[in-house]
C-alpha positions in Angstrom: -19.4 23.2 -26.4 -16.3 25.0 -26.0 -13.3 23.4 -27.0 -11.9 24.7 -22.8 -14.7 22.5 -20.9 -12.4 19.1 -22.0 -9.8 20.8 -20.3 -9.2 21.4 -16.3 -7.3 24.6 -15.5 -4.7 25.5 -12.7 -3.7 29.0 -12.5 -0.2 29.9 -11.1 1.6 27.1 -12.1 4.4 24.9 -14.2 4.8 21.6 -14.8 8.6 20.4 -15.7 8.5 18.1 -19.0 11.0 17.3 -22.0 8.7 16.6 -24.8 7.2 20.1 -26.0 6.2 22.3 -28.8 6.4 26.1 -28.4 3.8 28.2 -30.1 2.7 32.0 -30.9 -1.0 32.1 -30.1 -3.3 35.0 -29.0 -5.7 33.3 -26.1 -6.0 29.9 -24.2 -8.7 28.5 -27.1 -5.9 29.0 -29.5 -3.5 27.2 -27.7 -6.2 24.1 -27.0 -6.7 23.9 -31.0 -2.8 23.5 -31.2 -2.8 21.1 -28.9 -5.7 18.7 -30.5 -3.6 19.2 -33.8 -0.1 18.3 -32.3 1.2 15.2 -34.6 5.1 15.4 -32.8 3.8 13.6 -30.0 1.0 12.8 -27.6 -0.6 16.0 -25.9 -2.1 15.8 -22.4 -1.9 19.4 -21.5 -0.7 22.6 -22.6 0.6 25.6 -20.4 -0.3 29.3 -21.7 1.7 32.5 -20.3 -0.7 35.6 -20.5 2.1 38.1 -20.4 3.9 37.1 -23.7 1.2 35.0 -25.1 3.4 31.6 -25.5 1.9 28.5 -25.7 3.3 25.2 -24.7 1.6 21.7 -25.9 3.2 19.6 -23.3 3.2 15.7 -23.6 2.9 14.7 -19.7 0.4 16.0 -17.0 0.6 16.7 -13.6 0.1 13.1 -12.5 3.5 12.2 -14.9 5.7 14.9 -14.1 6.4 17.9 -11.1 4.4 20.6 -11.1 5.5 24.2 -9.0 4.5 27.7 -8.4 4.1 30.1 -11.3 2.9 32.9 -11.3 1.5 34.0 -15.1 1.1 30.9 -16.4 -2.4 28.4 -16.6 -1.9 24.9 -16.7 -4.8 23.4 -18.8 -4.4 19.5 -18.7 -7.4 17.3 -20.9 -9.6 15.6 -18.5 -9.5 12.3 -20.1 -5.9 11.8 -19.1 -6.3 12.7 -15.5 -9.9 10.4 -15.4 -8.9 7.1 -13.9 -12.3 5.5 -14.7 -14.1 4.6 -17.9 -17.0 5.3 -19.8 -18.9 2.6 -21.7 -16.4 -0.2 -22.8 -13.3 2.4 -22.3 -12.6 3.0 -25.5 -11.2 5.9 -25.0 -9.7 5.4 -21.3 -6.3 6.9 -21.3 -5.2 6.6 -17.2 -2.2 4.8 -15.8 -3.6 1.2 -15.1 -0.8 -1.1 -16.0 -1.7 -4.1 -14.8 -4.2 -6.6 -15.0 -7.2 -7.8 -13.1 -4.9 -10.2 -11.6 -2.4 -8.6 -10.6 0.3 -8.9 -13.5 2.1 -6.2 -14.9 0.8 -5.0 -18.4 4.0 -5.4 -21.4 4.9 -2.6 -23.3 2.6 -1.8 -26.4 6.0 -1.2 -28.3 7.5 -4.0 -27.1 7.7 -7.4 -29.1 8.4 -9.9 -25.6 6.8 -12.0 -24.4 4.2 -11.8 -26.8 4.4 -10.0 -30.3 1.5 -7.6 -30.1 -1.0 -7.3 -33.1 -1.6 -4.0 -31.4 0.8 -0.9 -31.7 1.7 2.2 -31.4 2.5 2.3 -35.3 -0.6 0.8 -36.7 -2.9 2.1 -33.6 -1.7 6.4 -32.9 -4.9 7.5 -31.9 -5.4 4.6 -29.7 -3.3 6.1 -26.6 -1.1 2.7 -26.6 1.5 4.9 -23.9 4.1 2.8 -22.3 2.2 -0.1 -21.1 -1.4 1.4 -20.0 -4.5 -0.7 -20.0 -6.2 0.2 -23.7 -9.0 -1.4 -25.9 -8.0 -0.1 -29.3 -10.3 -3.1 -30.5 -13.6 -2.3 -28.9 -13.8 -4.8 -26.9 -17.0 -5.5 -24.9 -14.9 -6.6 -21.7 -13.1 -3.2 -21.5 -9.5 -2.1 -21.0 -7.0 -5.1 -21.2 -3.1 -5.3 -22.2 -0.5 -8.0 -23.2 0.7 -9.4 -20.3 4.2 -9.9 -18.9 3.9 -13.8 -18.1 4.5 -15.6 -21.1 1.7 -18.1 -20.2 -0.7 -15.2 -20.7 -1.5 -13.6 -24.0 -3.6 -10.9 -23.0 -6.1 -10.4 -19.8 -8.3 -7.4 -18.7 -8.0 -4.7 -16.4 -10.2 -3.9 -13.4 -11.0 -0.2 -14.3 -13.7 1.2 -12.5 -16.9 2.5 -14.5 -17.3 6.6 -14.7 -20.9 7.5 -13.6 -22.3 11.1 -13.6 -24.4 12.0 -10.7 -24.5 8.6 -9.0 -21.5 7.0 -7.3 -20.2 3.7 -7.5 -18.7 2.3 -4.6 -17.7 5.0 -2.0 -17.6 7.8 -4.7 -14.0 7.7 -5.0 -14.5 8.7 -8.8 -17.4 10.6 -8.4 -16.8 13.5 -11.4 -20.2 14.9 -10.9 -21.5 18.5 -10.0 -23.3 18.5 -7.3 -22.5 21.0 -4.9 -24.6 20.9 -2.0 -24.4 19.1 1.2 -27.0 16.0 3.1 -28.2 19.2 5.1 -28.5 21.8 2.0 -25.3 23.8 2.7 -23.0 25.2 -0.2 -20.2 24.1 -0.6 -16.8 26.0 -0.4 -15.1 26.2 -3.5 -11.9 24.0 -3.3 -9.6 26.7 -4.0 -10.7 28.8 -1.1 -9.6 28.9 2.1 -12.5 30.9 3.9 -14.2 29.9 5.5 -12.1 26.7 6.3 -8.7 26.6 6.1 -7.5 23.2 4.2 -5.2 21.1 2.7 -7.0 19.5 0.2 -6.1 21.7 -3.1 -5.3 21.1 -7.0 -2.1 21.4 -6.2 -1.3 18.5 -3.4 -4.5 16.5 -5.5 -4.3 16.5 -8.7 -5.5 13.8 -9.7 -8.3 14.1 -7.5 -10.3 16.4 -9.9 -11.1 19.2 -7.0 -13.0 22.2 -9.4 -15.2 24.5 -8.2 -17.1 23.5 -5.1 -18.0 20.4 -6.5 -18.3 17.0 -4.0 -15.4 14.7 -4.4 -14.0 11.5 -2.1 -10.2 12.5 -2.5 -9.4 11.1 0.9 -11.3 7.4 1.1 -14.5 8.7 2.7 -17.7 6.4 3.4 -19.0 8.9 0.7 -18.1 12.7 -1.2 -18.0 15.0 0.5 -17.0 18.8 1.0 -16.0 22.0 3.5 -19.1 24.4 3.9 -19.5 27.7 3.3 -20.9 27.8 7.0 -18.7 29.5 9.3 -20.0 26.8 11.6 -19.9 23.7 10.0 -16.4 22.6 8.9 -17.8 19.6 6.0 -20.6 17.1 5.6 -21.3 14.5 3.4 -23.2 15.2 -0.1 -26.4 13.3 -0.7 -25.5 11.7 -3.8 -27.6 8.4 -4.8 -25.8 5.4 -5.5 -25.6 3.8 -8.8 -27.8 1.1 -10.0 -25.9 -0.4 -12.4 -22.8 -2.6 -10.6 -19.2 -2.1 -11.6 -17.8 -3.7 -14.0 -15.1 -6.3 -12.6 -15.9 -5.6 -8.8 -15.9 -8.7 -7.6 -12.3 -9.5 -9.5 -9.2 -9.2 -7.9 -6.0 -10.6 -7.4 -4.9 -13.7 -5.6 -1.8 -13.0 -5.0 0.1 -9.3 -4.1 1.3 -7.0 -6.4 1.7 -3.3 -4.7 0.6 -2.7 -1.7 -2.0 -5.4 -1.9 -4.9 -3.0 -2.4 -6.4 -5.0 -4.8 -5.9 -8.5 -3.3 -9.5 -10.7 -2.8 -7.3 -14.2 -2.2 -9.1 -16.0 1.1 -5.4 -16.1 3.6 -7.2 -15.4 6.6 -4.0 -15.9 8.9 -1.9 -12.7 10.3 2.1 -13.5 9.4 2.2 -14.5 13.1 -0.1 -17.4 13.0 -3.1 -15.6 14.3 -6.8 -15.9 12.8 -8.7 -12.9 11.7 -11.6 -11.6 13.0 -14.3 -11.2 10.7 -15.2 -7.5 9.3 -18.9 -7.7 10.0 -18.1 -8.1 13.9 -17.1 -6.2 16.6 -15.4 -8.2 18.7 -12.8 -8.7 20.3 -12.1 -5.0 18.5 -14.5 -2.6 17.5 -13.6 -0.9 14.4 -15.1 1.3 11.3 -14.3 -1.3 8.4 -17.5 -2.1 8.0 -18.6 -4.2 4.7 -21.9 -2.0 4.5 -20.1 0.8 4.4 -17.2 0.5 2.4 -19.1 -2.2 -0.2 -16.3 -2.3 -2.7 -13.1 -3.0 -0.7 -13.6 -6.7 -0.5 -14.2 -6.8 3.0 -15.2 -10.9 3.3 -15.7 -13.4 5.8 -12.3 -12.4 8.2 -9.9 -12.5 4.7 -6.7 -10.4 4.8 -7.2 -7.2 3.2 -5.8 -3.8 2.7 -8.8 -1.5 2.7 -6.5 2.0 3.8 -3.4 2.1 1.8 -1.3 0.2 4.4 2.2 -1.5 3.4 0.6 -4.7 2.9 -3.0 -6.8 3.6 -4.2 -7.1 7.4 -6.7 -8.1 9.7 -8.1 -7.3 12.7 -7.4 -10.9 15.0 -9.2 -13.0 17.0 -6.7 -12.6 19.7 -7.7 -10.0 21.9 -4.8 -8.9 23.0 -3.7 -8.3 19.3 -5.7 -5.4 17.8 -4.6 -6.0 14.0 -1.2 -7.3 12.2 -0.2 -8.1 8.8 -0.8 -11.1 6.7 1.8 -13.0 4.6 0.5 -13.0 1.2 2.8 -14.6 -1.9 3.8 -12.1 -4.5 2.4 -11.9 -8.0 6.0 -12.7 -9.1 6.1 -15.8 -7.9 8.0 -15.3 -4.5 6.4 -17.4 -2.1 5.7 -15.9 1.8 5.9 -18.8 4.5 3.0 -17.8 6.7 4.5 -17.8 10.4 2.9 -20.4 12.8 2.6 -23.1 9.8 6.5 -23.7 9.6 8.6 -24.1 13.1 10.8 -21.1 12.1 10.2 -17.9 14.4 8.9 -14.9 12.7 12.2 -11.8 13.1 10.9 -8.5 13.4 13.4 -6.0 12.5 13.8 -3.4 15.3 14.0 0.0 14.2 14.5 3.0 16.7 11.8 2.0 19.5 12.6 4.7 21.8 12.7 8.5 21.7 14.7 11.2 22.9 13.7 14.6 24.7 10.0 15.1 23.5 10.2 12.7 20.5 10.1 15.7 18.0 13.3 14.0 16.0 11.8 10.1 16.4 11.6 8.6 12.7 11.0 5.0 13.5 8.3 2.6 12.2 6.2 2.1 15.8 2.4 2.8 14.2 0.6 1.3 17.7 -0.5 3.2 20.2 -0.3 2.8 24.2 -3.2 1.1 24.2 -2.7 -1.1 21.3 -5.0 0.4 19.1 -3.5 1.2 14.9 -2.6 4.6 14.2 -4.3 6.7 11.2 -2.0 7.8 8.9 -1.5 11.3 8.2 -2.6 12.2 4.9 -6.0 10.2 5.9 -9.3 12.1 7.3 -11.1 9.1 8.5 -12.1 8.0 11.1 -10.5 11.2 12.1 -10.7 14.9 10.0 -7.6 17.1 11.3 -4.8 19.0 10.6 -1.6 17.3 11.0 -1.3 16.9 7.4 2.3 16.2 5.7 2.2 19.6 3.7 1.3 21.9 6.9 4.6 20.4 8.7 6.9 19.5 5.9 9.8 18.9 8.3 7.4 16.4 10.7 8.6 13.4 8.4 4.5 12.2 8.6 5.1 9.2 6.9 2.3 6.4 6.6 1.0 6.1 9.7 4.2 5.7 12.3 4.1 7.9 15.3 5.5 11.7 15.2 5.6 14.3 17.3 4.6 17.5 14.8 3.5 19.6 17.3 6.0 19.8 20.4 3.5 18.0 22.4 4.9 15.2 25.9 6.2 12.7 23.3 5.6 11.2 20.1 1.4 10.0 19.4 -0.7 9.6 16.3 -4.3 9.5 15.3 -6.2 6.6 16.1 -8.0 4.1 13.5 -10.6 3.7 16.0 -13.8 6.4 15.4 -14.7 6.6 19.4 -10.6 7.6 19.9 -9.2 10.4 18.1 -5.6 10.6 19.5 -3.0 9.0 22.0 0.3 8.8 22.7 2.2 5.8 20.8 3.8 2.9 22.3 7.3 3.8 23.1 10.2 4.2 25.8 12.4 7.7 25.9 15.8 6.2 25.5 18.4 5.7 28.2 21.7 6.0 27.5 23.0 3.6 29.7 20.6 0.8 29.0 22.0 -1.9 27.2 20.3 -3.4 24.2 
């Protein structure tokens, strides 16, 4: 095949890196064969300029570096860098997983501490042993693993999630396939395009997210991929893409303890931070909600068990209590730093206050309040479930749409957010307008 089809191209724009080799080449196949024979350093991507025919081989990508507007240059950036899945045993998986199964932090291949590695970068250069990435430069049949940063721990594995073709694992978060059709038979608009839907979802703002052509992708934590139509009519739809047969590797791993945001965590704490039980995700009651283990299969939703299936700060649950909707759960770090659950111990649980009131309309409110007035959790903004929309942080740059705390974007009575619940798409948030003269 052409030596191009390992690469995915950008047009219009420039990526800011320090480690780079300029070169004199005629056409964008030149500058790919200079950058498959650069020995100065590692190189992800190149950047071509039609005008005066430079070529850069560039050692970061997108996802390392910023990327801007433009206008002669292509950005061609090698797939296998910007895949963060694996093929067979991941031999050659090069994404930016650094840390184990378990939660750990991976050590440095170049380091010598804790452990002194039998792998390097010295012995090992066209293994990918980068900073301290989950590699298998050995072949091993268990995939991807690293030296570890506890010194109890040699090595351990990483849960890196298997690349399928035109099948999807999971919810089809890393769905690279080319299907380009929706359930219902419509085309789909190219990702590029804004007619005839106008959209936030580009190369730009993704790019890790692999958005070519009019191809179905998940970049937003769908049930399933999906894509805008080229229907006047009918904004998106869901692609019908079979599932895969053969189970992910690692899927029912996970760590016991939190390292992140706690994404990853499958521990059994079933206690909000407050002392309250959680409800379990196969029921309904007392709050109805869309995390449902059938349709989100690989986000650990057990039994009532804190998770974070949505990218919050931390692991929730919805509780039994049915005057509390959902709260967070107190889960001990991966470091060692031990959370004391509230309710088990006689010491109060201190919420910090932030601002809990607004002024005017509630267009300059910047606090932390995600609830709204009827208790139910607020979406956050760069999410399209349950709710597709609009509001997105690059359409209103100066909104501060943070997470998923209330804002006022659009000049509306006073600050709201989308809701997390799929039969309410919007309402006003919890909060007081500020009075001067109240004391606190």
């Amino acid at each position: 095949g052409d030596i191009l089809d390992d690469y995915l191209r950008t047009d219009g724009v420039w990526i800011l890196t320090r480690n780079k080799q300029f070169y004199k080449t005629n056409n964008e196949k030149e500058c790919a064969e200079k950058c498959e024979a650069e020995r100065n350093f590692n190189c992800r991507a190149f950047l071509f300029t039609r005008k005066i025919l430079q070529c850069l081989t560039l050692a970061e990508n997108a996802k390392m570096t910023v990327m801007f507007n433009s206008t002669d240059a292509v950005l061609y950036q090698k797939k296998i860098y910007l895949l963060q899945c694996k093929r067979g045993i991941g031999k050659d998986y090069r994404g930016m997983e650094a840390k184990t199964w378990r939660g750990i932090p991976c050590q440095k291949w170049a380091e010598k501490t804790p452990h002194n590695p039998n792998y390097t970068p010295e012995k090992h250069p066209n293994a990918g042993l980068d900073e301290n990435y989950c590699r298998n430069p050995d072949g091993d049949e268990s995939g991807p693993w690293c030296y570890t940063t506890d010194p109890d721990t040699r090595f351990d594995y990483c849960n890196i999630p298997e690349c399928e073709g035109q099948c999807i694992q999971c919810n089809g978060e890393d769905y690279h396939g080319e299907v380009s059709r929706t359930a219902s038979g419509l085309e789909c608009q190219r990702w590029d395009a804004q007619e005839p839907h106008m959209h936030g979802f580009t190369q730009k703002h993704f790019p890790e997210k692999d958005l070519k052509m009019n191809y179905c992708r998940n970049p937003d934590g769908e049930v399933r991929p999906w894509c805008f139509t080229t229907s006047p009519t009918k904004r998106w739809e869901y692609c019908n893409i079979p599932r895969c047969t053969t189970h992910q590797a690692g899927s029912a791993r996970g760590s016991q303890c939190l390292s992140g945001k706690g994404e990853g965590y499958r521990g059994r704490i079933a206690i909000t931070e407050s002392g309250n039980a959680c409800q379990h995700w196969n029921t309904q009651f007392p709050h109805r909600h869309g995390w449902r283990p059938d349709r989100y299969p690989c986000k650990g939703l057990e039994e009532n068990y804190c998770r974070n299936p949505d990218g919050e700060k931390r692991p929730w649950c919805y509780t039994i209590n049915s005057s509390v909707r959902w709260e967070y759960c107190a889960i001990p770090h991966c470091d060692g730093t031990e959370l004391e659950i509230a309710g088990m111990s006689n010491v109060p649980v201190q919420v910090p206050l932030s601002e809990e009131c607004y002024r005017g309309k509630g267009q300059s409110y910047r606090g932390t309040t995600s609830i709204t007035v009827s208790g139910k959790k607020c979406q956050a903004w760069n999410s399209m479930f349950p709710h597709r929309h609009e509001k997105t942080p690059d359409r209103f740059p100066n909104a501060d749409l943070r997470e998923n705390y209330c804002r006022n974007p659009d000049g509306d009575n006073s600050p709201w957010c989308f809701t997390t619940d799929p039969s309410m798409t919007w309402e006003y948030c919890n909060l007081k307008r500020c009075d001067d003269h109240t004391q606190e």
